[in-house]
C-alpha positions as semicolon CSV with decimal commas, in nm:
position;residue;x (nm);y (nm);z (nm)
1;X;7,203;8,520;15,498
2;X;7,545;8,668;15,485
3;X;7,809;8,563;15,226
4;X;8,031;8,445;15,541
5;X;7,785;8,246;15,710
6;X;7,692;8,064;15,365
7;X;8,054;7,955;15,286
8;X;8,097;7,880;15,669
9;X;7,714;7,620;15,620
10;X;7,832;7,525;15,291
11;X;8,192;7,388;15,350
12;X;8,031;7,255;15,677
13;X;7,743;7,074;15,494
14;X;7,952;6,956;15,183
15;X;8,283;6,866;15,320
16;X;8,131;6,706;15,683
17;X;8,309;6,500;15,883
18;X;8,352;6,185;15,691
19;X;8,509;6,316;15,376
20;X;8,781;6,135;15,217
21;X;9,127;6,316;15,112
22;X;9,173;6,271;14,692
23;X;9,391;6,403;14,474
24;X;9,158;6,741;14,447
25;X;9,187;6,751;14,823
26;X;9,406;7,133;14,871
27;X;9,427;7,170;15,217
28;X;9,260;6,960;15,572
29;X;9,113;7,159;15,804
30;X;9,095;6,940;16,125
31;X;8,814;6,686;15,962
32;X;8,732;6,885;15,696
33;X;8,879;6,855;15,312
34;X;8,922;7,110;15,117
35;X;8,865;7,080;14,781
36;X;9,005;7,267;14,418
37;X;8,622;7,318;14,361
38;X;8,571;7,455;14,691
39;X;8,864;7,708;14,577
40;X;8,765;7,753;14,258
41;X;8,384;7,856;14,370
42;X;8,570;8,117;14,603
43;X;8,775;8,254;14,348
44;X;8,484;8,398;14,153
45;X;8,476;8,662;14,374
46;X;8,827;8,765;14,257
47;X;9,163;8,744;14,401
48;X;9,434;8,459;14,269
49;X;9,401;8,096;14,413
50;X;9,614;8,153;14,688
51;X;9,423;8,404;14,832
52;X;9,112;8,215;14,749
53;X;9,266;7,929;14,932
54;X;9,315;8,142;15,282
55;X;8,960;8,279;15,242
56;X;8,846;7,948;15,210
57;X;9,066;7,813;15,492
58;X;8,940;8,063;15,713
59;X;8,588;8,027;15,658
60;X;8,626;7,603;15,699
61;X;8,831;7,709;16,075
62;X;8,533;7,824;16,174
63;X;8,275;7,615;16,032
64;X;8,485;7,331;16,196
65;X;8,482;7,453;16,559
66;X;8,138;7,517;16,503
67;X;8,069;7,182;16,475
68;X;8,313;7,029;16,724
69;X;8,168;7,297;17,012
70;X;7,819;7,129;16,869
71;X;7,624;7,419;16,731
72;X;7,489;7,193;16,476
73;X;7,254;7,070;16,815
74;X;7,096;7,408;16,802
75;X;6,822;7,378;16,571
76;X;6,764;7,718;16,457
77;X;7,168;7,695;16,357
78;X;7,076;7,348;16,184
79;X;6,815;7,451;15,966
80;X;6,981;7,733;15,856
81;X;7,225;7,511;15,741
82;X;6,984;7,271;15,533
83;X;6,832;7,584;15,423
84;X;7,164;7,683;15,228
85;X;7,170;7,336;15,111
86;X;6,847;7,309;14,988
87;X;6,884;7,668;14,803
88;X;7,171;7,537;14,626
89;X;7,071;7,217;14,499
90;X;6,708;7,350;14,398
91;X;6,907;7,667;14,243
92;X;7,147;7,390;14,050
93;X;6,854;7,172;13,940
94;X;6,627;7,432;13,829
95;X;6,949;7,561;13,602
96;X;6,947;7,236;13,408
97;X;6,569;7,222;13,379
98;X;6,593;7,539;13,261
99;X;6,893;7,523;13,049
100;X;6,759;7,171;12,888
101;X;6,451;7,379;12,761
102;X;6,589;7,728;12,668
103;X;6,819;7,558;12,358
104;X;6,892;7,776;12,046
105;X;6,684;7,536;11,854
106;X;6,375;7,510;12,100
107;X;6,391;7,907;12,134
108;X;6,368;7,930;11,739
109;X;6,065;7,671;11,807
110;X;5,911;7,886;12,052
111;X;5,962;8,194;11,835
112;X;5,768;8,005;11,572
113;X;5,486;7,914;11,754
114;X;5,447;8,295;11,869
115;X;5,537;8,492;11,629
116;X;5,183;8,593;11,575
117;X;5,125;8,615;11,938
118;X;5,450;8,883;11,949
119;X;5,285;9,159;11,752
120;X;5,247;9,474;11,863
121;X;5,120;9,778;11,764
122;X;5,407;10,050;11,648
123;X;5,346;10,437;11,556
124;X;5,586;10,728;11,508
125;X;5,485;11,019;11,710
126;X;5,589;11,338;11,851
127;X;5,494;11,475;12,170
128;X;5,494;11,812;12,399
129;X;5,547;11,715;12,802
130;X;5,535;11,924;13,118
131;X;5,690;11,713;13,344
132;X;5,536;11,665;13,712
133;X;5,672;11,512;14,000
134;X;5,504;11,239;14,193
135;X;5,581;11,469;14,511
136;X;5,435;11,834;14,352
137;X;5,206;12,021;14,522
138;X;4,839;12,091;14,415
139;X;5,000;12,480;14,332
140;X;5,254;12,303;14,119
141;X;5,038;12,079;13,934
142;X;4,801;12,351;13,895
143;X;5,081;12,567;13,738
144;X;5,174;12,221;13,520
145;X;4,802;12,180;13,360
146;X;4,771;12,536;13,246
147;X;5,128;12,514;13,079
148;X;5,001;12,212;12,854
149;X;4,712;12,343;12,796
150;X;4,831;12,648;12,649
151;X;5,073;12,461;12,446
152;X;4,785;12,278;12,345
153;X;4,553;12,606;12,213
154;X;4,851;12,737;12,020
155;X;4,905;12,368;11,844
156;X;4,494;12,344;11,782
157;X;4,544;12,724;11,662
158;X;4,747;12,677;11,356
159;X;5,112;12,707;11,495
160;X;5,339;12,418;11,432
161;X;5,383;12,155;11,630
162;X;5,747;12,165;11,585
163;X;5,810;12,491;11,751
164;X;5,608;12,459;11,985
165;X;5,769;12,123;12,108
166;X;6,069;12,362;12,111
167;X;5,977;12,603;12,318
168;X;5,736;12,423;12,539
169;X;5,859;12,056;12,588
170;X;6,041;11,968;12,905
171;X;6,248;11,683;12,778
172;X;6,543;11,862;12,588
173;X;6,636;11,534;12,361
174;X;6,274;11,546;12,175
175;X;6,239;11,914;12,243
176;X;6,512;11,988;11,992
177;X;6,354;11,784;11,776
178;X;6,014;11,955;11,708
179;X;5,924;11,639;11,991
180;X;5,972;11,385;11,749
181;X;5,991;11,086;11,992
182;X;6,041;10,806;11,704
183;X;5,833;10,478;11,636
184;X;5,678;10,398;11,962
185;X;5,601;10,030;12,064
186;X;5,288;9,899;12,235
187;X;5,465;9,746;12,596
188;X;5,724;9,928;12,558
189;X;5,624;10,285;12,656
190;X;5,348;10,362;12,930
191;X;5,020;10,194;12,837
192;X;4,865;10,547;12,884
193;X;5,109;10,730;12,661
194;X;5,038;10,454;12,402
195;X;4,671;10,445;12,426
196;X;4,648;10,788;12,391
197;X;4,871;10,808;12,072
198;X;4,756;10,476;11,887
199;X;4,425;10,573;11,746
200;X;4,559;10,947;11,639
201;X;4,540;11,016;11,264
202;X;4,861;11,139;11,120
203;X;4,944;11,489;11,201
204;X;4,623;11,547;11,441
205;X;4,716;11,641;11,763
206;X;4,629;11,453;12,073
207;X;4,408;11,615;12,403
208;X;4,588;11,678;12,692
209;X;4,705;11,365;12,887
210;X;4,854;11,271;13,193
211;X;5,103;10,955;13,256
212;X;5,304;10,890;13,533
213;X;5,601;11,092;13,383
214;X;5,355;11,412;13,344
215;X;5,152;11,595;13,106
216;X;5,139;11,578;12,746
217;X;5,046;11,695;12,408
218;X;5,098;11,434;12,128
219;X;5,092;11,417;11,773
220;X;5,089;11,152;11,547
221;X;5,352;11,148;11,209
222;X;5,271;10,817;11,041
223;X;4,940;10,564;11,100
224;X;5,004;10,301;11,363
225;X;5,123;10,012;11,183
226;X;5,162;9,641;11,344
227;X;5,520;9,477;11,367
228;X;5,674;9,146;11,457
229;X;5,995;9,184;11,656
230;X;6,272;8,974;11,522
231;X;6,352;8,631;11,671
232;X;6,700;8,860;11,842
233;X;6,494;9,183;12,005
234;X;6,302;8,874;12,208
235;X;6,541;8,646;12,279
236;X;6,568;8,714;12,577
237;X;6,253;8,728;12,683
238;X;6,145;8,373;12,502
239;X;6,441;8,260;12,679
240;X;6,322;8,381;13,056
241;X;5,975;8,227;12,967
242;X;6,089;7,890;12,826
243;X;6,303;7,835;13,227
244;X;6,020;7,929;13,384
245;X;5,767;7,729;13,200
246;X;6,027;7,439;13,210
247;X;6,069;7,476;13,575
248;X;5,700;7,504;13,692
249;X;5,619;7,207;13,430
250;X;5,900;7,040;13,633
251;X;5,779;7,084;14,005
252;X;5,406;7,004;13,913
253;X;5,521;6,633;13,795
254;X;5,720;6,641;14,113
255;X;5,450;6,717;14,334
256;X;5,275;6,380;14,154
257;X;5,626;6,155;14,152
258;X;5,718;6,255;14,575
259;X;5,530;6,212;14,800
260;X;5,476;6,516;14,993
261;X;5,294;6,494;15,351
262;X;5,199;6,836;15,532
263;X;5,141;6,856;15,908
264;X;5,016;7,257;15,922
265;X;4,897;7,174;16,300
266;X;5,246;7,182;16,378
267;X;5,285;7,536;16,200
268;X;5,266;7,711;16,578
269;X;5,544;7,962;16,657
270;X;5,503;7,734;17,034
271;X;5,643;7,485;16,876
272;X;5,940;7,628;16,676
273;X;6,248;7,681;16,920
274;X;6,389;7,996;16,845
275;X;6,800;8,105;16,864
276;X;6,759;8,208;17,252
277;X;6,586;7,876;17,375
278;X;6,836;7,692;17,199
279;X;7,132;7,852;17,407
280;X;6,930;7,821;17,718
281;X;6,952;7,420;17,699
């Protein structure tokens, strides 16, 4: 839905016919208040309150001869309307669920009760790539499998690693350095990268691989090791999970509090009047 036609079904929905003037009332639109929220919601999208104001004014002229030339009738028009009201007040409600349960305290909870469940595996390694693109031709990839391989016979020959990263490697930042591409973290690289690398012993070189970034040679330079992140590098993350556990937690004790009564005989496109049949009345 456009922005315009949501401020045009909100101001319609919220303000409606009845609404009383107050001392937050900033302008009257024919029936239609206008309210320092209503400017203040506009005005996140920049601009001073003035100019919020007009925008806001505008948007309520037409939402208002909307409803006096009775397009709230059409039905199509209508629940497009409750649509953008029932977005916002699930939206706003699922916010405070969410909000309620993602707390500094119950995060360091939550971070607590995981921590054990957070570790990953971690190893330093270096690595050699040839990069191929997901559009290459067979010619190309062709071309890209005997480069890694022969970076691969000099490494399993005796030459270092290092140099041949240096001369070989088609990612410049790790190139320059012998390929060293630091501690590596299991979910945070490729899953094929990292099974590939995790079971190396230190300084043996890796087979040939492919991932979906190319092909690669890799070495390990310390044993894998297991680490906790700290409660800050997941924050985020235990914070995203705590809304949505919060929120589905939420609507399944809804589903038993409301009664909720489905009709899915009634689910036929016959029976939904569309934008044209509307205007044909």
């Amino acid at each position: 839905m456009k922005r315009g036609l949501v401020w045009g079904v909100l101001v319609l929905a919220a303000c409606g016919v009845a609404a009383c003037k107050s001392r937050d009332e900033v302008a009257r639109v024919g029936d239609t208040s206008v309210s320092r929220a209503d400017v203040a919601l506009r005005q996140q999208e920049g601009g001073t309150p003035e100019v919020a104001l007009d925008a806001v004014v505008e948007r309520t002229l037409l939402a208002e001869a909307a409803r006096r030339e009775g397009l709230l009738e059409d039905p199509v028009i209508a629940a497009r309307v409750e649509a953008a009201r029932r977005e916002v007040l699930a939206s706003a409600y699922a916010d405070a669920v969410g909000a309620k349960a993602s707390t500094e305290e119950a995060l360091r909870q939550r971070y607590a009760a995981r921590k054990e469940d957070l570790a990953r595996r971690e190893v330093h390694v270096a690595h050699i790539v040839v990069y191929v693109q997901p559009q290459a031709t067979e010619q190309q990839r062709v071309a890209a499998q005997a480069r890694i391989n022969a970076a691969y016979a000099r490494v399993v020959g005796g030459e270092d690693f290092a140099l041949v990263a240096r001369e070989v490697s088609e990612d410049p930042a790790t190139g320059a350095r012998g390929g060293d591409l630091g501690p590596v973290r299991e979910g945070q690289v490729d899953s094929r990268f990292f099974e590939a690398v995790a079971d190396l012993k230190p300084g043996a070189p890796s087979a040939p691989f492919g991932t979906a970034f190319g092909l690669h040679v890799a070495k390990a330079l310390e044993a894998p090791r297991t680490v906790t992140p700290s409660y800050e590098e997941v924050r985020g993350v235990l914070a995203a999970q705590a809304r949505h556990d919060a929120v589905q937690e939420r609507v399944e004790q809804l589903r038993k509090d409301i009664t909720v009564k489905r009709y899915p005989e009634r689910l036929s496109t016959a029976g939904v009047p569309t934008r044209a049949e509307g205007e044909s009345r």
